[in-house]
C-alpha positions as CSV (number, residue, x, y, z in Angstrom):
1,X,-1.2,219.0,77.1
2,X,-0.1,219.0,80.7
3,X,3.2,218.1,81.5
4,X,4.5,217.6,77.9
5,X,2.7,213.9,78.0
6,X,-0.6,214.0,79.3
7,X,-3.2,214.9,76.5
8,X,-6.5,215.9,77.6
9,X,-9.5,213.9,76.2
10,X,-12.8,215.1,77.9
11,X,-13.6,217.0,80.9
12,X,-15.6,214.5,83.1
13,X,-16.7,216.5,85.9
14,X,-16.2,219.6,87.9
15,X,-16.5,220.8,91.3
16,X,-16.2,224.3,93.6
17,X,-12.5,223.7,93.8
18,X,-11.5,222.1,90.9
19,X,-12.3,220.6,87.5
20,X,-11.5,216.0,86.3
21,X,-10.0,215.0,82.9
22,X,-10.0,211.9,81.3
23,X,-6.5,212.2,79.5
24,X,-3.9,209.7,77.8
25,X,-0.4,209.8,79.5
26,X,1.5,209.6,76.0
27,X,4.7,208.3,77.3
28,X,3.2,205.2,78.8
29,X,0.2,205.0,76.6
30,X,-2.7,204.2,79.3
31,X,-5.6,206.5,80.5
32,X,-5.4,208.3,83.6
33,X,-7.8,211.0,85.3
34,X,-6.5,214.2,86.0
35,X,-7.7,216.5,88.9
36,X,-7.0,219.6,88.3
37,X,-7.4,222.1,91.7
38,X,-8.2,225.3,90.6
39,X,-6.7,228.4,92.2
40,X,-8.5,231.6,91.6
41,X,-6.0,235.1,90.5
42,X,-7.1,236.6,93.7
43,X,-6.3,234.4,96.0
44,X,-3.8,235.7,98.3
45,X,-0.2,233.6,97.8
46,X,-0.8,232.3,101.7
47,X,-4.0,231.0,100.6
48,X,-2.6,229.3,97.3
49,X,0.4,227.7,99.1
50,X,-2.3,225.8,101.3
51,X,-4.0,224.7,98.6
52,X,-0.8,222.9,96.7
53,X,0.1,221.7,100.2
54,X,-3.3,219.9,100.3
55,X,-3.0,218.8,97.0
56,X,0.6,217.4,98.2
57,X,-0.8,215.8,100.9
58,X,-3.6,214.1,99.0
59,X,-1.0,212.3,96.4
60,X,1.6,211.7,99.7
61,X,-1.5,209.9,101.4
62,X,-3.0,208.0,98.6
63,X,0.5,207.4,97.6
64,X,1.3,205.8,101.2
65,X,-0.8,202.8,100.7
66,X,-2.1,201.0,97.7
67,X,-5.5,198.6,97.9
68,X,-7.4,197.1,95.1
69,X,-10.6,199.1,96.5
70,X,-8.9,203.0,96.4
71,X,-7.8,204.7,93.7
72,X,-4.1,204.7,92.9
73,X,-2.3,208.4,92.4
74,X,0.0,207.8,90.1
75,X,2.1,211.1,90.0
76,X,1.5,215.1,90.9
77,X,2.5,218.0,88.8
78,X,1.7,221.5,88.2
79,X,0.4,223.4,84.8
80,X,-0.1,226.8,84.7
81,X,0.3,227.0,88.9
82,X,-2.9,225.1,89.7
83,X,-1.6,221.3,91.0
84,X,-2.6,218.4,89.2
85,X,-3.2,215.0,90.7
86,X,-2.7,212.3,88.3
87,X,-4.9,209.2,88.7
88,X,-6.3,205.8,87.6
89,X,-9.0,205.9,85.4
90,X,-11.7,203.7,86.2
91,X,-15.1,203.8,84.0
92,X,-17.3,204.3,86.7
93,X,-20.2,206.2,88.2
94,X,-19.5,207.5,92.0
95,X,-22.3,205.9,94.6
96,X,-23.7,209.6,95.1
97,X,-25.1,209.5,91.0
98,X,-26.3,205.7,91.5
99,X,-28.3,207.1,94.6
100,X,-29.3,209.8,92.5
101,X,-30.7,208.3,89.5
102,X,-32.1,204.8,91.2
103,X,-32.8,205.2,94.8
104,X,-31.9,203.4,97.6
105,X,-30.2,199.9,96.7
106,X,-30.9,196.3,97.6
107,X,-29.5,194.9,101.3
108,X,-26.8,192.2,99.6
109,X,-25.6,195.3,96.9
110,X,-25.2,197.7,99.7
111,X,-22.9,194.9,101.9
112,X,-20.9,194.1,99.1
113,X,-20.5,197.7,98.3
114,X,-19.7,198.6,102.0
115,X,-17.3,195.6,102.1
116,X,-15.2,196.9,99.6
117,X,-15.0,200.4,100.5
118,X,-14.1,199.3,104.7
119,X,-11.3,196.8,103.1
120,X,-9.7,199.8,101.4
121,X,-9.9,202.0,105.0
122,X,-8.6,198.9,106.6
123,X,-5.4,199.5,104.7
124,X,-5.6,202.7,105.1
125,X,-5.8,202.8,109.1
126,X,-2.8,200.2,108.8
127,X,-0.9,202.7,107.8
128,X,-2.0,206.0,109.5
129,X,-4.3,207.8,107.5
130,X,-7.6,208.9,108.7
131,X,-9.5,209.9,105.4
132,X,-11.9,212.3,107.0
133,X,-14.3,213.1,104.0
134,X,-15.8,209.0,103.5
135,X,-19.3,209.4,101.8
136,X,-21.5,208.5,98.3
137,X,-19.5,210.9,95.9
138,X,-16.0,209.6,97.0
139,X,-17.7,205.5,96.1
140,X,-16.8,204.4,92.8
141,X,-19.0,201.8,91.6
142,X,-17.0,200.5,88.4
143,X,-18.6,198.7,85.1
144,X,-16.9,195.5,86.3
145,X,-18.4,195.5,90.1
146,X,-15.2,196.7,91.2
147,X,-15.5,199.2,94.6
148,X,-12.9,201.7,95.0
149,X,-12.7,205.0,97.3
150,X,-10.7,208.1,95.7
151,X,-10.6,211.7,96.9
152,X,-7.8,211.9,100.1
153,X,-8.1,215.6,99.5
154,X,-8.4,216.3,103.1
155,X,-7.3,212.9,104.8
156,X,-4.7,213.0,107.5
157,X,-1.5,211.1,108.5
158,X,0.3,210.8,111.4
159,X,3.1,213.6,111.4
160,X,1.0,215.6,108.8
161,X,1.0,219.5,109.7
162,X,-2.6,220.9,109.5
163,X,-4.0,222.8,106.9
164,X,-7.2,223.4,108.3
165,X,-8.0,226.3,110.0
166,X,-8.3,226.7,113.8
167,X,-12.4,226.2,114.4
168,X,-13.1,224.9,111.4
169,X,-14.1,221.2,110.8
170,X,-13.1,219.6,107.7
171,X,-15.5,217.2,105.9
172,X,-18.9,216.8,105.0
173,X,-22.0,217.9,107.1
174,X,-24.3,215.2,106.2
175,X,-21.9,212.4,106.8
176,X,-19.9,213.6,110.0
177,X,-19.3,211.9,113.4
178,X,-20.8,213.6,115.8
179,X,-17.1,214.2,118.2
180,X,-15.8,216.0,114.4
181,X,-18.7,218.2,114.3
182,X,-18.2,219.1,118.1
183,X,-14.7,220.0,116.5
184,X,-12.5,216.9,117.9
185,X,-9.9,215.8,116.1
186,X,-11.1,212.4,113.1
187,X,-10.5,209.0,114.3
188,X,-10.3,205.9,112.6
189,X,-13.2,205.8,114.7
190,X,-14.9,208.9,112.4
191,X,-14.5,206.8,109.5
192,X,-16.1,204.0,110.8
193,X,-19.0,206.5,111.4
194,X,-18.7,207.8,107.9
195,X,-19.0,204.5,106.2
196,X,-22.2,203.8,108.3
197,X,-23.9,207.0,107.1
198,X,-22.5,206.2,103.5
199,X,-24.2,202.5,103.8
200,X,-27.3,204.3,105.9
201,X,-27.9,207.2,102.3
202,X,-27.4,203.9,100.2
203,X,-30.0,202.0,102.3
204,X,-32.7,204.7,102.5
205,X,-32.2,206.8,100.0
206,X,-30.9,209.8,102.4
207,X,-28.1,210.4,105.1
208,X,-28.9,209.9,108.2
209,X,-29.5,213.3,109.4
210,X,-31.3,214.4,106.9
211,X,-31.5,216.2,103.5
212,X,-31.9,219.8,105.1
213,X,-30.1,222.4,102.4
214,X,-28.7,224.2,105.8
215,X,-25.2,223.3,106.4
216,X,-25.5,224.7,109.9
217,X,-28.4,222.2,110.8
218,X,-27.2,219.5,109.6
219,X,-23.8,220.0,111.7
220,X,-26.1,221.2,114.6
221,X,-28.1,217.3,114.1
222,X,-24.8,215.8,113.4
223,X,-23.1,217.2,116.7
224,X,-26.3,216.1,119.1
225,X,-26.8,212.7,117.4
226,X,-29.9,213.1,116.3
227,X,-30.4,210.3,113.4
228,X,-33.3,208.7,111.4
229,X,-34.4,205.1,112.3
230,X,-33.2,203.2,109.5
231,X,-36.2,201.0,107.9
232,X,-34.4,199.3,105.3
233,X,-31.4,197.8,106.7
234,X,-33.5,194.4,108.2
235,X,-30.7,192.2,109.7
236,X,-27.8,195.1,109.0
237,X,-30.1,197.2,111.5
238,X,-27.9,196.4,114.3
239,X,-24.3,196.6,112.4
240,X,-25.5,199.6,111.1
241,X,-26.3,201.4,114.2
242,X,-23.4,199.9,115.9
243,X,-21.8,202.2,112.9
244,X,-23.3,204.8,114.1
245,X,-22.8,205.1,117.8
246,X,-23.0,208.5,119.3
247,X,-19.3,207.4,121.3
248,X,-16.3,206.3,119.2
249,X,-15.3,203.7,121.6
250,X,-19.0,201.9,120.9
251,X,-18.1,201.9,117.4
252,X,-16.5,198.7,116.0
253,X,-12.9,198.6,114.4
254,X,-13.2,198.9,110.1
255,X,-11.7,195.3,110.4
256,X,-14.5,194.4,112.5
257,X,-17.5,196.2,109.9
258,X,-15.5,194.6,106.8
259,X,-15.8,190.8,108.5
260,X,-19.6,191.1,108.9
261,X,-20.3,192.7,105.5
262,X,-18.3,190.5,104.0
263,X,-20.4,187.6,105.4
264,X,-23.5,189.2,104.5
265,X,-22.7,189.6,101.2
266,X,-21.6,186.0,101.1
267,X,-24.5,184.8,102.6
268,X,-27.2,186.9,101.5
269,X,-30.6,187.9,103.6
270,X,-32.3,185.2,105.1
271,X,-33.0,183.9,108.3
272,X,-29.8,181.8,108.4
273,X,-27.7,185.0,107.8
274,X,-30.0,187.0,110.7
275,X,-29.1,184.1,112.8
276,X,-25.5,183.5,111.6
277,X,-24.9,187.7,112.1
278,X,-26.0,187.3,115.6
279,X,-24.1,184.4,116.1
280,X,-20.9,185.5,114.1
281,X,-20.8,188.9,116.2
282,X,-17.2,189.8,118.1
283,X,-17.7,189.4,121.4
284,X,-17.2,192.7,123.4
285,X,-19.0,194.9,121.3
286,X,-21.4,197.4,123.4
287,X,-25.1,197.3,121.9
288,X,-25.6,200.5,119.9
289,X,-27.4,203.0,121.6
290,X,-31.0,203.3,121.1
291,X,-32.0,207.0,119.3
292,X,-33.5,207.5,122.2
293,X,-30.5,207.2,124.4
294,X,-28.4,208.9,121.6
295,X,-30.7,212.1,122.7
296,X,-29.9,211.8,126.0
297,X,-26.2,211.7,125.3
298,X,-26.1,214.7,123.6
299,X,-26.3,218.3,124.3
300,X,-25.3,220.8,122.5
301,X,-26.9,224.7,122.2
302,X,-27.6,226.2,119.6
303,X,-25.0,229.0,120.4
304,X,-21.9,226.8,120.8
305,X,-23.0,225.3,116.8
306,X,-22.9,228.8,116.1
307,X,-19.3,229.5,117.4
308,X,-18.2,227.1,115.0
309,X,-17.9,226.5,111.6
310,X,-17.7,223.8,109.0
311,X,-15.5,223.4,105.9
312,X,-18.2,221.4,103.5
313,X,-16.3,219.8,101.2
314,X,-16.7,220.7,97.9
315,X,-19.7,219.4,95.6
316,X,-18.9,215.6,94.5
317,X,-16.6,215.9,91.7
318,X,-17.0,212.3,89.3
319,X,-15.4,209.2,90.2
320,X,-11.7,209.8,90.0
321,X,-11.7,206.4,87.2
322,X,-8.5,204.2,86.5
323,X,-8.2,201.7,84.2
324,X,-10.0,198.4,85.3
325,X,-9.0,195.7,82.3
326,X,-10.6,192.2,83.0
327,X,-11.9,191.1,86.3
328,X,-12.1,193.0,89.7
329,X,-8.6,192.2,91.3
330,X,-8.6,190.2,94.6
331,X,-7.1,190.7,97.8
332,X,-3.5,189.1,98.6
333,X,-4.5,188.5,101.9
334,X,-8.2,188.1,102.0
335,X,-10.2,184.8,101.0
336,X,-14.1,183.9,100.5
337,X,-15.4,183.2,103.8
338,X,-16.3,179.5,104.5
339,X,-19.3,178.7,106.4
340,X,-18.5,180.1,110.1
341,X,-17.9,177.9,113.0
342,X,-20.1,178.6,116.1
343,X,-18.3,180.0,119.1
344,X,-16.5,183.4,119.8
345,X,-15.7,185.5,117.0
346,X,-13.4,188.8,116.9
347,X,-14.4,191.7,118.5
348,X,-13.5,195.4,117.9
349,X,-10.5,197.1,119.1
350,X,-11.8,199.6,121.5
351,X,-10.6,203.0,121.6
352,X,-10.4,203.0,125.6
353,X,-10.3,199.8,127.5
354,X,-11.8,200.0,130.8
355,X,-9.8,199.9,134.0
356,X,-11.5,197.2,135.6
357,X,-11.0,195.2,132.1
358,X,-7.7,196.0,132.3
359,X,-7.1,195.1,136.4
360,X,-8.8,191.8,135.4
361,X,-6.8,190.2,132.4
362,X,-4.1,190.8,134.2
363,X,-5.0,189.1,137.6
364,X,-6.4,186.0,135.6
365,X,-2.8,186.4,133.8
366,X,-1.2,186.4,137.0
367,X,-3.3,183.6,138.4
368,X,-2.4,181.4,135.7
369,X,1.3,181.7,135.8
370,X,2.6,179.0,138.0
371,X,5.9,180.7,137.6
372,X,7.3,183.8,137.0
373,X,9.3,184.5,133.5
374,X,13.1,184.2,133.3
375,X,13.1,187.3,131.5
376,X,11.5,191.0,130.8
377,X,13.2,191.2,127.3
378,X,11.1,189.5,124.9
379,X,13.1,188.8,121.8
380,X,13.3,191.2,118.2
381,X,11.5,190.3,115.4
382,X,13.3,187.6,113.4
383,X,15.6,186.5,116.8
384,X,13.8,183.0,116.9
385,X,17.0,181.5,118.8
386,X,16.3,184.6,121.6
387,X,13.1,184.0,121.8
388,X,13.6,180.6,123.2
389,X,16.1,181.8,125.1
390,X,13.8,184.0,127.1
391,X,10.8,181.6,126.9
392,X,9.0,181.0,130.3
393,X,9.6,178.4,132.8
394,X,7.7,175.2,131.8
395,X,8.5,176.4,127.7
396,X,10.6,173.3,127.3
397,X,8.0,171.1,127.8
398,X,5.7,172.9,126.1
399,X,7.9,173.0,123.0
400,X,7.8,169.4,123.0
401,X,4.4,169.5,123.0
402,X,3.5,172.1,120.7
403,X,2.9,170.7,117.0
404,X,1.5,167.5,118.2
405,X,-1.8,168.7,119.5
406,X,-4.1,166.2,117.7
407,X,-7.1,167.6,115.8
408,X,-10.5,166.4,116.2
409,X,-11.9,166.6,112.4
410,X,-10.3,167.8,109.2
411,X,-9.6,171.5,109.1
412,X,-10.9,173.2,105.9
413,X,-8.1,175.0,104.1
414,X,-9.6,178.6,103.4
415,X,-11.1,178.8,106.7
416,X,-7.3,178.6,107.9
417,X,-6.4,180.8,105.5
418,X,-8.7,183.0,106.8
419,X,-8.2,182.6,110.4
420,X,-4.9,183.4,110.0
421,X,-5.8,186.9,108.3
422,X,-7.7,187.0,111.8
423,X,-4.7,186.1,114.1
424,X,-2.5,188.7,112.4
425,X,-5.3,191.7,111.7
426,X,-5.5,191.4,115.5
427,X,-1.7,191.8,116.2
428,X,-1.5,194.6,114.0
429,X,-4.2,196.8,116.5
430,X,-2.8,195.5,119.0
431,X,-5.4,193.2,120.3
432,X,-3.4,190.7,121.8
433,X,-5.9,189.8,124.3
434,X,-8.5,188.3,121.9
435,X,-5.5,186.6,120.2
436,X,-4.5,185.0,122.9
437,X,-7.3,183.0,122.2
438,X,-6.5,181.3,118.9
439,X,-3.5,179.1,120.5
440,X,-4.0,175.6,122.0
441,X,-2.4,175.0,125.6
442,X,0.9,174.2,124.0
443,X,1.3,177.1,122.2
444,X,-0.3,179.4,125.0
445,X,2.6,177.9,127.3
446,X,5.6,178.6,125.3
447,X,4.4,182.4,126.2
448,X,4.0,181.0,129.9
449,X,0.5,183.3,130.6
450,X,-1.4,185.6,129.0
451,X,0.1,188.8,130.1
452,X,3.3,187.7,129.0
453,X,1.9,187.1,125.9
454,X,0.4,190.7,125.7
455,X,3.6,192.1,126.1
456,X,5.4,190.4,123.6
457,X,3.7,191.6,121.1
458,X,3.7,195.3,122.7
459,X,7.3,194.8,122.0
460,X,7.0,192.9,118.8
461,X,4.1,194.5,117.1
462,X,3.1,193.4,114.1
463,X,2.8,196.4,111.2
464,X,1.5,194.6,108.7
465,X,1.4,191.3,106.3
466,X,0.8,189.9,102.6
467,X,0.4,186.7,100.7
468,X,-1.3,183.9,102.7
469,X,-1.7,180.1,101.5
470,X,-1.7,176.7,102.1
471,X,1.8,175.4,102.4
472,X,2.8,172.8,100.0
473,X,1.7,169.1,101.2
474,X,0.6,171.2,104.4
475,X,-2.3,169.0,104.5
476,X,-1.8,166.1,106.9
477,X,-3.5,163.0,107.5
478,X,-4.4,164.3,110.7
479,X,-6.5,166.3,109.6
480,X,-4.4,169.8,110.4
481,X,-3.6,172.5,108.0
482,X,-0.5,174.5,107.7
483,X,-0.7,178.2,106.6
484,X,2.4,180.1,105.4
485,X,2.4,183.7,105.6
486,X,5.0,184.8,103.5
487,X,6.2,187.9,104.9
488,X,5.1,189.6,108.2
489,X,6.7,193.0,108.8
490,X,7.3,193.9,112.7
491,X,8.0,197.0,114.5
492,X,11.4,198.3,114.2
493,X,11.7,197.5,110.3
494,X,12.1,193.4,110.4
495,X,10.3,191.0,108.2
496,X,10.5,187.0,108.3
497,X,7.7,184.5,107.0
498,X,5.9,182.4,109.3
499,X,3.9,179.0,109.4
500,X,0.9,178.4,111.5
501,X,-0.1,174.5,111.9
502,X,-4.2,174.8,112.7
503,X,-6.3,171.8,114.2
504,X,-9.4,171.9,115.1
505,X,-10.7,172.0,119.0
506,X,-13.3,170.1,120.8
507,X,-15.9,173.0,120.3
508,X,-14.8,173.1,116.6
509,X,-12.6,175.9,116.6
510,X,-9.8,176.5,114.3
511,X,-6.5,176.8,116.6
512,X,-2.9,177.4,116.2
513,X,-0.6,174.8,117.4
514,X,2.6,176.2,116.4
515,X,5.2,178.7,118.1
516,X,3.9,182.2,116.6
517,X,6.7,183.9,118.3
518,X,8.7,186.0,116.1
């Protein structure tokens, strides 16, 4: 018994640093999973106080966010000094056994697979943890087809102290980016890598650098870049290298990776999803370097990969299982995917924007100002009476304007719903830019220009949302659509619901004719 309620059943795996229950927490009557860290006698009390801050960490962090693709932490405690994480318990077997016993999966398995597991890090990125150790024996693949990711043992949120020591690189050899295994601090960015080499092992049957049993080569391949050809991944081939770029900033955003796998998993392998990938692709995106290049890029000796080393995370404990009663749960924000329109799509959020980029949105923004704003001080969340206070010359007009903008077909509810995830996913990473973009003239002009857009939403950033539908008798008989959102959460602690009215544009793009202001 640990804690006076939760009653050990079966020991369901083990690992260097610590040993997984299946229990019954008596007081609630439900199965969790216990992970028990193990401290050894000898370990000097510095040492053990790391350890239970890690273990701390690792329920803070999982406890921080909660998706339907990670596992939940439900509580920590402590029994006999070693902490104790207590989990869901999901009958599962981790992607690492899977691999193991079958071999590498089928293209639409892996996608749906890969989808799950970059929904969950979405959330995760959203709200400032960087899980750092993303690879097959952290993958739950549950009896039901539910995905989930467990194991935050050595993820990382903003404000968190470190635990690691200096020089040494937390993670897992096989699966690293290459800037971690140079020692740079993980990125949202590293994840992204992660996940590729995750869907890469899946794909092939091995990671991407190899299977050599030396940890030290396979940080030495993982800091130069120097990765198989995949020969599996057919129309992934380009995601999947895109994945695994040799530079962060070539790397697409999780949002970004979790779009396209979800449309290939919709849509399966054939030619029409080759053509509707290539077509569906965000704009912006750099092409992945060839291995060649990759080569080129990298140069490490031999003698700096011996001046440091890496932390491998411990040997793949079991999937960390929670219950999973009936079907797999669905997302409160997410929708299936309707056929895509043809046009621009998103495009990642880079991690630097380029100068000249930069100089150039804002002398088109300039350009297309015919007049100067009344104002600097965009409005706070919630302030919809200051925001059309402060609105541009010209607004008035526009606000006549806007909500009349006719439609030229009938706009199809989900993709509306879906867009709208879209508009809002690119306001949280700040991407104003490319959501710019999804506003007719009269919505664009209540903003009066584009940079004045951009800093609006510097100011009013958007932190997060839930809970998107059709609005009752939103569905007009001109052929609009309107979406409610019913709670958007802004910097500076403010929340408010929002409706978007959508039409549809002469190239047959969804758009938003509505004020989206806060």
């Amino acid at each position: 018994m640990i804690a006076g309620h939760y009653r050990l059943v079966e020991r369901i795996g083990s690992g260097g640093t610590g040993v997984v229950w299946r229990a019954v927490d008596e007081r609630l009557e439900r199965a969790v999973a216990i992970k028990q860290i193990l401290t050894q006698p000898s370990l000097p009390a510095g040492e053990k106080e790391i350890v239970r801050q890690r273990a701390s960490r690792e329920a803070r962090n999982a406890a921080r966010f909660q998706h339907p693709n990670a596992i939940v932490v439900f509580d920590i405690t402590d029994h006999h000094g070693d902490p104790c994480l207590i989990m869901e318990y999901l009958p599962s077997q981790s992607l690492a056994v899977v691999l193991s016993s079958q071999g590498p999966l089928p293209l639409p398995q892996v996608a749906r697979v890969g989808e799950q597991v970059a929904s969950a890090l979405v959330a995760a990125h959203r709200a400032g943890i960087v899980h750092r150790d993303v690879k097959p024996g952290n993958v739950l693949l549950s009896e039901n087809g539910t995905v989930k990711i467990t194991d935050f043992g050595i993820s990382k949120a903003k404000g968190d102290v470190t635990l690691t020591a200096t020089g040494l690189i937390s993670g897992t050899a096989a699966y690293l980016a290459p800037e971690v295994a140079r020692g740079a601090e993980p990125t949202p960015a590293s994840d992204v890598f992660a996940l590729g080499a995750t869907l890469f092992h899946a794909l092939e049957g091995e990671p991407p650098y190899g299977t050599n049993p030396n940890p030290l080569a396979l940080l030495y391949a993982a800091a130069n870049g120097q990765l198989k050809q995949p020969r599996n991944a057919g129309p992934l081939t380009d995601l999947l290298l895109s994945l695994l770029s040799f530079e962060p900033e070539d790397r697409p955003s999780m949002t970004d990776v979790r779009d396209e796998l979800a449309d290939f998993a919709e849509f399966g392998d054939g030619t029409e999803t080759t053509r509707m990938l290539a077509t569906h692709r965000p704009a912006g995106r750099r092409a992945a370097p060839t291995l060649d290049r990759r080569a080129a890029q990298a140069d490490i000796s031999t003698s700096e990969m011996m001046a440091a080393a890496a932390t491998i995370s411990e040997p793949d404990l079991p999937p960390v299982r929670p219950a999973a009663p009936g079907s797999p749960p669905t997302r409160s924000h997410r929708v299936a995917k309707p056929e895509p329109e043809p046009g621009p799509n998103r495009r990642p959020l880079l991690i630097g924007v380029g100068v000249v980029a930069a100089v150039a949105v804002v002398a088109a923004a300039m350009f297309l100002m015919f007049s100067p704003p009344k104002t600097n001080s965009p409005s706070q969340p919630g302030n919809s009476a200051a925001a059309s206070a402060s609105a541009q010359s010209g607004s008035s007009s526009a606000a006549s304007a806007v909500g009349q903008t006719k439609s030229v077909g009938a706009v199809d509810a989900q993709q509306a719903i879906d867009e709208t995830q879209n508009f809002f996913d690119l306001l949280t990473e700040s991407d104003a830019s490319e959501a710019w973009s999804y506003l007719t003239p009269a919505a664009q002009q209540l903003y009066g220009g584009q940079q004045a857009f951009k800093s609006y939403w510097e100011q009013n950033r958007v932190m997060g949302y839930n809970t998107i539908d059709v609005a009752s008798g939103a569905t007009s008989t001109d052929g609009s659509v309107t979406v409610r959102v019913a709670s958007v959460d802004y910097k500076g602690g403010q929340s408010k619901s929002a409706n978007l009215r959508f039409v549809k544009g002469n190239s047959g793009k969804l758009l938003i004719d509505s004020d989206t202001r806060a």
